[in-house]
Structure formats: structure tokens, C-alpha cells
C-alpha atoms as an extended CHARMM CRD file, in Angstrom:
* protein
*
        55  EXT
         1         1  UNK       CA            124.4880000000       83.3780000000       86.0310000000  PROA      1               0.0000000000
         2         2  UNK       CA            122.9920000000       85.1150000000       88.5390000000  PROA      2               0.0000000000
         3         3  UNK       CA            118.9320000000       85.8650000000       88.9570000000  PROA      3               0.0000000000
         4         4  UNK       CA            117.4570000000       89.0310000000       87.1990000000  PROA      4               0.0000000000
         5         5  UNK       CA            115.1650000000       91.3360000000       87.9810000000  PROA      5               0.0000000000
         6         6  UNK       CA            112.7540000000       92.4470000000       85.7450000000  PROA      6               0.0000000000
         7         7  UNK       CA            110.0700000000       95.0090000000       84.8860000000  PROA      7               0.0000000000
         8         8  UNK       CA            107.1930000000       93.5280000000       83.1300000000  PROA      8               0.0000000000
         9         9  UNK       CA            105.6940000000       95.3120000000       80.4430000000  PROA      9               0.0000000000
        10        10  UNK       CA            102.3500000000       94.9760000000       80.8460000000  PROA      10              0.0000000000
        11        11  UNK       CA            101.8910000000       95.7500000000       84.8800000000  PROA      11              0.0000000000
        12        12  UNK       CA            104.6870000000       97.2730000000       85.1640000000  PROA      12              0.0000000000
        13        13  UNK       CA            105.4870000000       94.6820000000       88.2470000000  PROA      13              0.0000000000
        14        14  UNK       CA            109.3290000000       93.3630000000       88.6100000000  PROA      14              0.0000000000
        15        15  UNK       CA            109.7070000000       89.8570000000       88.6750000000  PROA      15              0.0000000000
        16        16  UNK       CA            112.6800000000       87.5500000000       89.0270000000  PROA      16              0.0000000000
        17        17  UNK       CA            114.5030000000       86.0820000000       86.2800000000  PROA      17              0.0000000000
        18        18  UNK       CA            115.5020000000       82.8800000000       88.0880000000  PROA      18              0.0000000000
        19        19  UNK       CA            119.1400000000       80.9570000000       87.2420000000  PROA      19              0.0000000000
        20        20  UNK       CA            117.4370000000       78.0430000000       86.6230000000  PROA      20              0.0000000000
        21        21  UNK       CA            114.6340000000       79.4110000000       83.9560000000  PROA      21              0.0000000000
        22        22  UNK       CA            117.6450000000       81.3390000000       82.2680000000  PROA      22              0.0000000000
        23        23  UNK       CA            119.2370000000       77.9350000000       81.8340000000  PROA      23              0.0000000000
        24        24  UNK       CA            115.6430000000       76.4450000000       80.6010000000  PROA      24              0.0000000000
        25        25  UNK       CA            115.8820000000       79.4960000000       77.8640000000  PROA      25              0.0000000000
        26        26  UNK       CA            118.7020000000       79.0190000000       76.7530000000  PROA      26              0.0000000000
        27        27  UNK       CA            118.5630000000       75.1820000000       76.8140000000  PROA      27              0.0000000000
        28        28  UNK       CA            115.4090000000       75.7250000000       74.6700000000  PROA      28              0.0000000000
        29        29  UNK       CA            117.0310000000       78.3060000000       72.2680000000  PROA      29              0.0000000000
        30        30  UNK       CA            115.2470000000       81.2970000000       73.3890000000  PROA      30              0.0000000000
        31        31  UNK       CA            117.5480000000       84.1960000000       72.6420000000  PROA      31              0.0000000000
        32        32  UNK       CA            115.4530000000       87.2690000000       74.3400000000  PROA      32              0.0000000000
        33        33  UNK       CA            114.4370000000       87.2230000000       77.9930000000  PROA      33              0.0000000000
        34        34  UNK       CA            111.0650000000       86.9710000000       79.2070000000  PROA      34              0.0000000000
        35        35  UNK       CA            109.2650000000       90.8110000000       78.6260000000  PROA      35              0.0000000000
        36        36  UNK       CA            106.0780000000       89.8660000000       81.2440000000  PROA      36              0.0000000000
        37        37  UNK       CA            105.4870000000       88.2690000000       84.6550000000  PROA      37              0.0000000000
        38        38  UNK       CA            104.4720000000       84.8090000000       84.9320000000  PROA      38              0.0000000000
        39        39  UNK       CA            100.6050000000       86.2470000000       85.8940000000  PROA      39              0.0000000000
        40        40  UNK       CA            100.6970000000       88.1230000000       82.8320000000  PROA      40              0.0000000000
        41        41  UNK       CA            102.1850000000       85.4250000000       80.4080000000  PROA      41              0.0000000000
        42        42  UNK       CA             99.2870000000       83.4780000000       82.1090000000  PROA      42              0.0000000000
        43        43  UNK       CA             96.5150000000       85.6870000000       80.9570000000  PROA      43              0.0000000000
        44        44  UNK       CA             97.9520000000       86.3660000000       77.3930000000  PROA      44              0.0000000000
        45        45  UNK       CA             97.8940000000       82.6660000000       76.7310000000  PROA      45              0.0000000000
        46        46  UNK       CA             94.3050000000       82.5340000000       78.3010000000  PROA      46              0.0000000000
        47        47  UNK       CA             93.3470000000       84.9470000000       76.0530000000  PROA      47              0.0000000000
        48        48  UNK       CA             95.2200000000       83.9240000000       72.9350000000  PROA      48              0.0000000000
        49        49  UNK       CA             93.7630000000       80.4260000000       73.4730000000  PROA      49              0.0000000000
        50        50  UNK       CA             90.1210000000       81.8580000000       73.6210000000  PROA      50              0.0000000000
        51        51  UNK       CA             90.8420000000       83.7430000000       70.3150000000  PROA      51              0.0000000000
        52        52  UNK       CA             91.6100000000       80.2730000000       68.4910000000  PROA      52              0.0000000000
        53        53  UNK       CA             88.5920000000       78.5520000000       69.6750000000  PROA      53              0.0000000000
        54        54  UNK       CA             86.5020000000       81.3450000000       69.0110000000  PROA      54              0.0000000000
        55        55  UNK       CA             87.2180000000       81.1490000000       65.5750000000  PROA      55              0.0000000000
């Protein structure tokens, strides 16, 4: 395996796809590749963790 490049979907940034977090995904199962950049993963979480305790 070799490292990707990709375009995230929400910026529109491209981001590496590194060997060893290819090898985490599919260790863990994970079928589809990651679709955003680690910022923007970060502040999706943030914000679907304010939505729970908001509730």
C-alpha cells in the first residue's frame, strides 16, 4: 500500500491517506476511505458532540 492523496469534501483541501491509517481501517473493518481532512473530521465531531448535549 502506498499513501493516498485525497480531496476532502468539505474544504476542498487534499490530505494524505497515510499507509499506516489505511492499515488502522482496514484492521478496524472500515470498508470506505476517509471523505474529510483530519481538521474537518475534528470539527464535525465537535459539532456532533454539542448536538447530543444540547439535547
Amino acid at each position: 500500500m502506498a499513501d493516498k492523496t485525497i480531496v476532502c469534501k468539505d474544504c476542498g483541501k487534499e490530505f494524505i491517506f497515510t499507509e499506516g491509517e489505511q492499515a488502522f481501517y482496514k484492521e478496524k473493518g472500515f470498508e470506505n476511505e476517509p471523505q474529510r481532512c483530519p481538521d474537518c473530521r475534528k470539527k464535525r465531531k465537535e459539532r456532533n458532540n454539542d448536538r447530543r448535549f444540547r439535547r
